[in-house]
N, C-alpha and C positions, 0 to 999 in steps of 0.2 A: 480518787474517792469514788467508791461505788453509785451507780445512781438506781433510788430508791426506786420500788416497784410501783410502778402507776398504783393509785390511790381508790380504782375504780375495784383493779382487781381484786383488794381485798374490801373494799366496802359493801360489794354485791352481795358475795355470802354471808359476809357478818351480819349488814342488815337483814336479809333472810331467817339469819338463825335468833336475833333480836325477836322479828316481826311472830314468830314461832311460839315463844313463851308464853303468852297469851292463851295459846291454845288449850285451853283444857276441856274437859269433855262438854262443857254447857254448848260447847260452837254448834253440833245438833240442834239445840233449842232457836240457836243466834236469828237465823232466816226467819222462822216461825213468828221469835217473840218481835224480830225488825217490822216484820210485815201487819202484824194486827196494832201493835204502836205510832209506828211511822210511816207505815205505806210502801208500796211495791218498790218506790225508787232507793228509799233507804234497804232494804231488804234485798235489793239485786246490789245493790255498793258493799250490803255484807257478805252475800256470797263469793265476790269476786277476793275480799281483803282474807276470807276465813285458807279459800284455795291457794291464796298467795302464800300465806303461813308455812303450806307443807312441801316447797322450794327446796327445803335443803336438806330435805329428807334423803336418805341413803337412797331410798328407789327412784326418788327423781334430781336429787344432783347430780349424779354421773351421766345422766341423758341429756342433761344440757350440753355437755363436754361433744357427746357424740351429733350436735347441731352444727358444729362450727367444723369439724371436719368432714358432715356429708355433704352441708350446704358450700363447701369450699369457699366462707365468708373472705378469708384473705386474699382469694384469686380474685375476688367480685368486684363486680361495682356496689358502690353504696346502693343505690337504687334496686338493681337487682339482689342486694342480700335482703333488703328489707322485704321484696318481693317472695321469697321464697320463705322466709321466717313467717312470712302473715299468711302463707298455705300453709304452713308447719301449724299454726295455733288454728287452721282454720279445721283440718284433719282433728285436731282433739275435741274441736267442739262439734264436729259431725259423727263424733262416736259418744258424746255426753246428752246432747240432745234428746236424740232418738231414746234414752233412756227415760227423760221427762215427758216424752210424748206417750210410752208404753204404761207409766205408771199412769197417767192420767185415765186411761183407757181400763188398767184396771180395779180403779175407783180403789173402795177402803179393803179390800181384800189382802191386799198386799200390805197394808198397813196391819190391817189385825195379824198377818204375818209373821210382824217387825216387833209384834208385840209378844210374840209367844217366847215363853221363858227357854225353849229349846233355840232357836234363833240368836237370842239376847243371849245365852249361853257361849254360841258359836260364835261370834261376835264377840265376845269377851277375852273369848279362847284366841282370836286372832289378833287382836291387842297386846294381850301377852304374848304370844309367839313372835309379835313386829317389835318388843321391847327387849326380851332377850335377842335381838338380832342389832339393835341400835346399842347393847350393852356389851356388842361384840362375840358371843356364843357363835356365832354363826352369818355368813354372810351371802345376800342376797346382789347378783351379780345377774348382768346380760349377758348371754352365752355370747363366745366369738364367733362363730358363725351367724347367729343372726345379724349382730355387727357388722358382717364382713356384707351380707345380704342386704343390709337397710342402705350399706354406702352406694352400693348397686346401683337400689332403686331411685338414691339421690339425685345420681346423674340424669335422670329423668327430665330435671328440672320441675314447674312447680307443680305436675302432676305427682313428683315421687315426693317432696316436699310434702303435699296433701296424704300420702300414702303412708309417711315415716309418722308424721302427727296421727292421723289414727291408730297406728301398731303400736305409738306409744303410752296411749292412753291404759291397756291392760298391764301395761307395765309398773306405770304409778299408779296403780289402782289402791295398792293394799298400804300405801302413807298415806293418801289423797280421801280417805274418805271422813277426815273430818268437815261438816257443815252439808254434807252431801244425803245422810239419813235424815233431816230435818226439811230440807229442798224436795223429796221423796215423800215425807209425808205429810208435807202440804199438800201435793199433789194429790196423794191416794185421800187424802180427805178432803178436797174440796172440788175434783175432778176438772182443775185448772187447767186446760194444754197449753195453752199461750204461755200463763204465767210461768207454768214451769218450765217449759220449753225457754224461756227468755230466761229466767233463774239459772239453769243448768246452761246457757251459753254466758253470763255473766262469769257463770264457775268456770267452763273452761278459761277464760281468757284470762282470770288469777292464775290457774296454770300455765297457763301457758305466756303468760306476759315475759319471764325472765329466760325461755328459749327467746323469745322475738330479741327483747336486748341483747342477749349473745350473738345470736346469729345475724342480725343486722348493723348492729354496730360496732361487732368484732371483739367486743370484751373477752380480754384471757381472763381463765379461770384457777386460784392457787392449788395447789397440790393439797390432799388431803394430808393431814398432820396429827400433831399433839391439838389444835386446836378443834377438830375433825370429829374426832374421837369424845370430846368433851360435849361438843353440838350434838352429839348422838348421845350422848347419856344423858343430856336437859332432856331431850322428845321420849327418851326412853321411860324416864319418872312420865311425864307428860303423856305415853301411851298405859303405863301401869295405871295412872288414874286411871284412864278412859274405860280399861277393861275394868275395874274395883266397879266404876258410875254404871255400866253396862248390867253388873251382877246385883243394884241396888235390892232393885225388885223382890230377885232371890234370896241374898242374904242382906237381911235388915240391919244386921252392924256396917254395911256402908255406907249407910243412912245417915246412922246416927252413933257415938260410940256408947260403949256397953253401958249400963247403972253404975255411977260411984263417980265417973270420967268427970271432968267440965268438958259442960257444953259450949265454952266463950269463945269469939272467935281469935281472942288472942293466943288460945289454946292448941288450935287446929295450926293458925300461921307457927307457933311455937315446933311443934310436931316438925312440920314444914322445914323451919329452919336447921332442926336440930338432923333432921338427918340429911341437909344438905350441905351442915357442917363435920356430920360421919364420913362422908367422902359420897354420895349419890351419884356426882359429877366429876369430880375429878381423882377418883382411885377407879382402877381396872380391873374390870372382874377378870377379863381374858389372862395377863400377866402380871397380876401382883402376888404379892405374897399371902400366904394363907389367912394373916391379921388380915391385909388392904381386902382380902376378899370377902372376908367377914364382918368387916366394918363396909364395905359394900354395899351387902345383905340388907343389913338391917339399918343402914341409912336410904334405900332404895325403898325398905317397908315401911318406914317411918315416915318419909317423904311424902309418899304414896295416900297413906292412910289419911297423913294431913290434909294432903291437899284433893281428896274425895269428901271427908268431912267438910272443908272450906265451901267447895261446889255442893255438895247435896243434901247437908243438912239446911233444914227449918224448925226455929223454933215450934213448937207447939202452940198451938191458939185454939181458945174455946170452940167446938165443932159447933155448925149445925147441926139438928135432929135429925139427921136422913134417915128416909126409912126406902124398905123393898118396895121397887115398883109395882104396878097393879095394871091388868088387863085396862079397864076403864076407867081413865082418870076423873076424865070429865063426869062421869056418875061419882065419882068418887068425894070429886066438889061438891055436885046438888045435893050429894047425903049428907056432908056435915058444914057444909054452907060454909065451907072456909074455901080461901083463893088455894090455888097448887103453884107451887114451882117445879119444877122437873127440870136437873141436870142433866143431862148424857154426855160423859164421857169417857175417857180411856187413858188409860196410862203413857201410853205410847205418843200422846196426842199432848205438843209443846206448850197449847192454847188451854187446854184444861185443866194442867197443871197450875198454869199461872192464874187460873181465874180459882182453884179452890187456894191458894198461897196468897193471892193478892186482893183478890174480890168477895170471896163467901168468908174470909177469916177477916175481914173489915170491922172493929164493932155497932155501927152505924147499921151495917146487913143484916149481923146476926140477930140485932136487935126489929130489925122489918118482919127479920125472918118468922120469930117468934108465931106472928099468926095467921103464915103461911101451913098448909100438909107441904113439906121439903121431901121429894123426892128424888133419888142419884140412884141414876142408871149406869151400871158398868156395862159398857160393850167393849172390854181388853179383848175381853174373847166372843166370838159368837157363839151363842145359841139360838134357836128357833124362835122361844120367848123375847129374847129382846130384837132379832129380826122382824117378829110380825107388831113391836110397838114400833121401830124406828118408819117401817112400813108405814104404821095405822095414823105415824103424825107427821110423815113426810121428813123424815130427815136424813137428809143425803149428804151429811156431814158433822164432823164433831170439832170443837164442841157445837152444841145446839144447847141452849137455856129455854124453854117452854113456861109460860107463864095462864095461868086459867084462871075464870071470875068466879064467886062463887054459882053461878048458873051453869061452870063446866065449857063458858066458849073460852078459847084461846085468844087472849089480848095480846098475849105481847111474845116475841120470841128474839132472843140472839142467836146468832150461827161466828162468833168471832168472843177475841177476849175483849173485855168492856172494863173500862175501871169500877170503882165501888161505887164513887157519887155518881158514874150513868148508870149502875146496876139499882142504885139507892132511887134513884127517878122515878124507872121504869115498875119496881116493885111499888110502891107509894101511887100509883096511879093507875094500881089493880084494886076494884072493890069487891 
């Protein structure tokens, strides 16, 4: 009787490819919305679990494989594999870092950025391109020669170990960057270096947790398969959303679907199903037949659509009255002797979203709001005009909520998302 394959080997990647499904483009937001809900410590435990997700991604499961034969786990001792595994993750989080400290340094700039529809574009563009590659079109491989190179520097010991984990970070770069634009633009908005710096090593170590497993406890890894092949076409729907979420802003049918559609969510999961019952996952675009290819298609765009509608729609909710901002608010109070509110925020910006979807769409708000002047400032993009008001009221991050009596002094201000009954408070206790 044959004896069955250790239980570990195939549990690693399956759980991997499990923990992955989850993934869909809100992980951007995940850090953001952990952090202004539950605080730093929840918001680095979601950085690390969003990085963990993208394990079994084509760009970084095959580099695990190549841990356990530069680190020559089976020649080692236990103690020294784990030694060399925890330089290995320590290399990825010295090339992650350095990227949280850069952005912090260059405050919101880089964030308006991230916000520019040319950007959001490129970015879209690269989703799609990492999804036809998980649908098998085309395959992205570590040259042998670096291979041959990185085993080199292995022998180093845990200097080449620290050396292999930093070269491999560019490498999963292009699976690896879900939860990673949301970490980035806390930073550029709140010009945190601690936080992000400890954010982005939280992220590496989700990366790099499952090299440290391989390489210190020797887990073999299964061959890639029919199973393989199916884990890459789940991420691939999963990166097609991402790039649909990416292009909202531009095209408003990712939003929401056309006039006539239902909007229910049983609708969207409907869509969902139905085209992961066309075959989304388990027919091959690379070698089926021209039907399995075509019921492919259009179970991949169905998929797709569903499940960006699932993520990015919101129902509709009676707006506030916002109007254009104005040079001086505070006169703008003493002339009609009503309180001001001012919103400043940005699309781009995970905290402002939630506070007009959860907070100004409250009816409890809208009703405060009433006799409030409600003003919303867009800084997606900069201009001159809204640099010399963020200037003129101190705002060195978004969101920012500005609250004025009617005399024109400024009472009350948030710089974070607030639920509705602390927003309901604080309005209610401007006269």
């Amino acid at each position: 009787m044959r004896i069955a394959r250790p239980l570990h080997r195939v549990l690693l990647p399956l759980s991997l490819a499990l923990l992955a499904l989850p993934s869909t483009a809100f992980a951007d937001d995940l850090f953001s919305s952990a952090l202004h809900r539950y605080g730093l410590t929840v918001a680095l435990a979601s950085a690390f679990v969003v990085e963990l997700m993208t394990a079994a991604t084509p760009c970084v499961y095959p580099m695990i494989a190549i841990t356990v034969s530069v680190f020559g786990a089976r020649r080692e001792t236990r103690g020294r594999a784990m030694w060399l595994s925890t330089a290995f993750v320590l290399g990825l989080a010295a090339l992650f870092v350095p990227l949280g400290l850069f952005a912090g340094l260059t405050g919101t700039v880089a964030g308006r950025l991230a916000g520019s529809p040319w950007v959001q574009g490129f970015e879209a563009l690269l989703m799609f391109g990492m999804a036809l590659n998980m649908f098998g079109l085309f395959e992205i491989s570590l040259p042998s020669g670096l291979q041959d190179r990185l085993s080199l520097v292995g022998g180093l010991g845990a200097r080449g170990a620290f050396l292999i984990g930093f070269a491999t970070g560019p490498i999963a770069a292009p699976c690896a960057t879900a939860g990673l634009v949301g970490i980035l633009d806390y930073v550029f908005q709140q010009r945190d270096v601690t936080g992000g710096g400890l954010a982005l090593f939280s992220y590496s170590l989700g990366l790099g947790l499952p090299f440290w497993l391989v390489g210190s406890l020797s887990l073999g890894l299964p061959k890639p398969g029919l199973w393989m092949d199916r884990v890459k076409s789940v991420f691939g729907v999963v990166l097609m959303v991402l790039a649909l979420y990416y292009l909202r802003h531009i095209i408003p049918a990712f939003t929401a679907p056309p006039r006539g559609f239902p909007t229910n969510t049983w609708f969207f999961v409907a869509l969902l199903l139905a085209g992961l019952g066309l075959g989304a996952v388990h027919l091959s675009l690379k070698y089926g037949t021209p039907t399995q290819r075509a019921r492919k298609v259009l179970g991949v765009a169905l998929a797709s659509l569903g499940g960006v509608w699932l993520v990015a729609y919101e129902p509709p909710a009676p707006a506030i009255a916002w109007i254009e901002p104005t040079p001086d608010i505070a006169a703008l109070a003493r002339q009609r002797h009503q309180p001001v509110l001012v919103d400043f925020g940005a699309t781009w910006c995970a905290a402002c979203e939630e506070l007009l979807r959860h907070t100004f769409s409250d009816p409890a708000v809208r009703q405060e709001a009433r006799r409030f002047i409600t003003i919303r400032v867009d800084a997606t993009e900069s201009t001159p005009a809204i640099d010399a008001l963020q200037a003129r009221h101190h705002v060195r991050g978004l969101p920012t909520v500005l609250l004025f009596d009617t005399h024109g002094r400024e009472v009350g201000r948030v710089s974070e998302f607030v639920p509705a009954a602390r927003m309901l408070q604080l309005m209610r206790g401007v006269n």
